[in-house]
N, C-alpha and C positions, 0 to 999 in steps of 0.2 A: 244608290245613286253615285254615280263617277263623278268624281272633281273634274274643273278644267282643265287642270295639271295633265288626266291620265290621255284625255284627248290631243293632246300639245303632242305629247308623246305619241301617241299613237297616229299624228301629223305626219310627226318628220319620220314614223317608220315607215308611213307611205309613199314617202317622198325618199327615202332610203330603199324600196324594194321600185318606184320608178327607175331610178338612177340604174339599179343593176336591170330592168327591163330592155332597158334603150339602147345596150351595149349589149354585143354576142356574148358575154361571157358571165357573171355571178347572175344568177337566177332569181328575180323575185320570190320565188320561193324558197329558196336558201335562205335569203335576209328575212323572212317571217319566221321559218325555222329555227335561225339564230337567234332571233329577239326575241323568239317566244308567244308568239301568235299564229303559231303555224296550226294547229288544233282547232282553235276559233274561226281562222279563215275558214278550211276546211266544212266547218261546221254551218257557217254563215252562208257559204256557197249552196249546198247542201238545201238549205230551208229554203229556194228561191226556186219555189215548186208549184204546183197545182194545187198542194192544199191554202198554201198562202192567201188564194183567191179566195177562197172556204172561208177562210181565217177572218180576210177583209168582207165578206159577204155577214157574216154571223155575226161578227164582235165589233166591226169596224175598222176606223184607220187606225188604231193606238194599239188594240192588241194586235196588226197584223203586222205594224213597222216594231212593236218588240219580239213579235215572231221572226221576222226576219234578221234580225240584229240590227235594225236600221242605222242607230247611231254610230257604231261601229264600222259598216259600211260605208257610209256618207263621208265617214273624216278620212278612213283609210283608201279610199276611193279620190277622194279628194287632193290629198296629199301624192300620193300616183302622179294623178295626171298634171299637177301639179310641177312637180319634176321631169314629165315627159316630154310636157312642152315646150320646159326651158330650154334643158338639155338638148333636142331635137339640133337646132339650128348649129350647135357646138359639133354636132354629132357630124352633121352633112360636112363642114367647113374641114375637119381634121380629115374626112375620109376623100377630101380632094387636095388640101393643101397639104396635109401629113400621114398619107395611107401607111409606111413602115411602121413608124410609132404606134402608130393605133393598133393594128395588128399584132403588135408585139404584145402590146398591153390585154387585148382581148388571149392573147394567148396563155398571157401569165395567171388573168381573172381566172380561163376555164381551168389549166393546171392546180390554182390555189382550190377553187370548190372540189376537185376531185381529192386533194389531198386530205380537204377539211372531212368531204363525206365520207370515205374508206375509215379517217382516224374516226367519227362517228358509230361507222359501223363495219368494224374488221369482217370481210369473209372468211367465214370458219369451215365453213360446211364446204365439201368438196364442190356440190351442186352451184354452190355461190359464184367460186372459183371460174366456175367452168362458164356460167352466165357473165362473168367479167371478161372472158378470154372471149367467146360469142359475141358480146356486145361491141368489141374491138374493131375483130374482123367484120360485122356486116359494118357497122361504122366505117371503117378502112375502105370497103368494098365500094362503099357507096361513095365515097370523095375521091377516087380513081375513077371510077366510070364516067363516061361523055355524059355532060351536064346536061340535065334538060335546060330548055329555052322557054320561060313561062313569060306570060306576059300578066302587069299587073292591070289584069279587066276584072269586074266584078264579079265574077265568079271564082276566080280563080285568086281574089282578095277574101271571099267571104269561105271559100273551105282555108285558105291561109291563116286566117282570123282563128277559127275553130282548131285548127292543130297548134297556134303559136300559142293563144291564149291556155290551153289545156297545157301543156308544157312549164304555163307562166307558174303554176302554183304545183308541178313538182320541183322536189328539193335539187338542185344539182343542172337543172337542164332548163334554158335561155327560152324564154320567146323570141330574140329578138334571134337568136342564133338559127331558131328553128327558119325565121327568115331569110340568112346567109345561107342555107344549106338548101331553101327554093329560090335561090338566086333571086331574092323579091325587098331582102333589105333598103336598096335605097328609094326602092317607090314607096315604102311605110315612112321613109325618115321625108322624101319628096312629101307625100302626103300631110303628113304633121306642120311641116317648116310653111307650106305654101298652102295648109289649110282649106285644103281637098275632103273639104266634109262628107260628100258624098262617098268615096273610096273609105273614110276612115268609117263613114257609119257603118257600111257593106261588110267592113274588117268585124266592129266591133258587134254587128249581130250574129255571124257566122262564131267570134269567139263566146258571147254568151249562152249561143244555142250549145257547142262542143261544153262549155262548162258545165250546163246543165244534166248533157248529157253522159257524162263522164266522171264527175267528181264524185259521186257513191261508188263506181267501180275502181276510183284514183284511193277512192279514203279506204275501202274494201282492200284494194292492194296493199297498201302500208299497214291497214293493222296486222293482216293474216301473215304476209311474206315481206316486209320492209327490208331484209335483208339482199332477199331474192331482187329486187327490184331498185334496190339502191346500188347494188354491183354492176345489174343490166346498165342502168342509169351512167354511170363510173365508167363502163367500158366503151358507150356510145360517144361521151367526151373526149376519152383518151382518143378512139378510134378517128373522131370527127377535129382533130388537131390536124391533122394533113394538111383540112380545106383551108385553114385559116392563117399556114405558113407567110410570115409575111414576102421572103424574095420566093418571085414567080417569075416566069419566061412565058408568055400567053405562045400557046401551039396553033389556036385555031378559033377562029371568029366569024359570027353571023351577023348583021345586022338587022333588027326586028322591024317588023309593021311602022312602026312611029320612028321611024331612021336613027334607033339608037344603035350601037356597037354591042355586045354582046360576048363574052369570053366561052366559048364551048368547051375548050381544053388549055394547059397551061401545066408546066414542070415546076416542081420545087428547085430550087439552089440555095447553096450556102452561099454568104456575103461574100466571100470572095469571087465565086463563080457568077454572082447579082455584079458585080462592079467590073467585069467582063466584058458584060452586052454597052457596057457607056455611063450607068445610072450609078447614083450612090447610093450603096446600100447601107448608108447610117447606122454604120455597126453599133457603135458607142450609145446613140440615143436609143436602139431598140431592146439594147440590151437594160437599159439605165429604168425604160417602161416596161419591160418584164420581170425585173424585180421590185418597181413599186408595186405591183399587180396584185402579183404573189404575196409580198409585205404586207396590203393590202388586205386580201381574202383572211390570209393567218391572224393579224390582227383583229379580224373582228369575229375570227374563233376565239380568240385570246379573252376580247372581251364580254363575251357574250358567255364564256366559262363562269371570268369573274363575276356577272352579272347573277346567273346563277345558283352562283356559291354564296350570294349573300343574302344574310337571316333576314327572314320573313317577321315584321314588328310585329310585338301583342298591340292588340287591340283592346 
């Protein structure tokens, strides 16, 4: 039987892997990883099957909610959306009133987990090597090519849901980035802040169906090639830094269905070349949120070592 204690904890690690959910860049799956619940997730995911049913048919409700790890779920679940919600309306306010900053920062978070995950698991094997340099370039490839223009309709929220959630519980790679990258971020944060239940349920059945159907062949990958797929993982980040530069020069613009604007294309520049076009490009402060970022991510490698490293009491 668990103390309250270990629940508390396992509260705020919910509300610690929300936090990195909500933002492009540390991975809720990193932060279980880190803390040490990253196996259990896995595992809990896993049991939210068809025999469950079985489970609740034959034994009832008690053996089938500790089949599934029920209390476990509940608080770490809990704690999530807990943080998801809060943050949400923080999230939309910075990405209108303070988009440099923010970006800088999502920049420094995705650099900090790639650094964390490599020092995790060096590529040794040439094969590794070479799925890190692979992962780069199609990365690369895909944030220079003309942007698709999605729109967030139900269909195209519930396969959203289903790739961002399955992404949420590998180590190293965003839910919310995989959203930056379908151009569909601020209708999930729009969604949340303004409490668009209908889009958010749409999201969240498409991601429980993809978790379902993916998390044996997610847990399958990490035990057999964790190596192989943590490099792939590493080289998609580094690759997918392009999109997320914060000075931009928009090239080309459509405006969608529901009269919003729309960026199809857009140039990198450096701040000096960003303070050119008129705008300031708040060298100081983006530089100041890319290294808390970074500071950030390392730190809670840092602590998550010393966590760790300390003796397990006799009982």
């Amino acid at each position: 039987m668990r103390n309250p204690g270990h629940y508390l904890l396992l509260f705020l690690k919910g509300m610690a892997m929300g936090a990195a959910d909500v933002v492009p860049g540390v991975s809720g799956g990193t932060i279980a990883f880190i803390s040490g619940i990253y196996a259990e997730l896995i595992d809990t995911i896993k049991s939210l099957n068809l025999y469950a049913i079985t489970v609740l048919r034959r034994e009832g409700i008690a053996a089938a909610w500790r089949y599934i790890n029920g209390n476990f779920l509940v608080t770490l679940l809990g704690g999530l959306l807990t943080s998801l919600f809060s943050l949400a309306k923080v999230m939309q306010y910075l990405l209108v009133a303070h988009p440099l900053p923010l970006w800088s920062f999502f920049t420094g978070l995705i650099l900090g987990s790639v650094i964390y995950l490599l020092r995790q698991n060096v590529p040794q094997r040439a094969v590794d090597k070479g799925l890190l340099i692979l992962g780069i370039a199609i990365a690369y490839g895909i944030a220079i090519a003309p942007s698709a223009t999605l729109q967030g309709d139900y269909l195209t929220m519930f396969f959203a849901g289903s790739i961002a959630l399955c992404a949420m519980i590998l180590p190293g790679i965003s839910g919310s980035f995989i959203m930056v990258l379908l151009g569909l971020y601020p209708v999930f944060i729009g969604a949340i802040v303004n409490l668009q239940f209908d889009i958010l349920a749409v999201f969240a059945l498409g991601g429980l169906i993809g978790l379902m159907a993916f998390s044996r062949l997610l847990s399958w990958l990490l035990d057999h090639y964790q190596a192989a797929v943590i490099a792939t993982m590493c080289g998609f980040l580094i690759g997918s830094l392009n999109i997320i530069w914060p000075w931009k020069q928009v090239i080309e613009t459509t405006t969608s269905h529901s009269g919003k604007t729309m960026v199809l294309a857009s140039e990198n520049l450096l701040p000096n070349q960003f303070s050119v076009t008129g705008q300031d490009p708040q060298t100081a402060a983006c530089l100041m949120a890319f290294f808390f970022a970074l500071i950030l991510v390392l730190g809670l490698e840092y602590i998550g070592k010393k966590y760790a490293e300390k003796p397990v009491p006799a009982e």
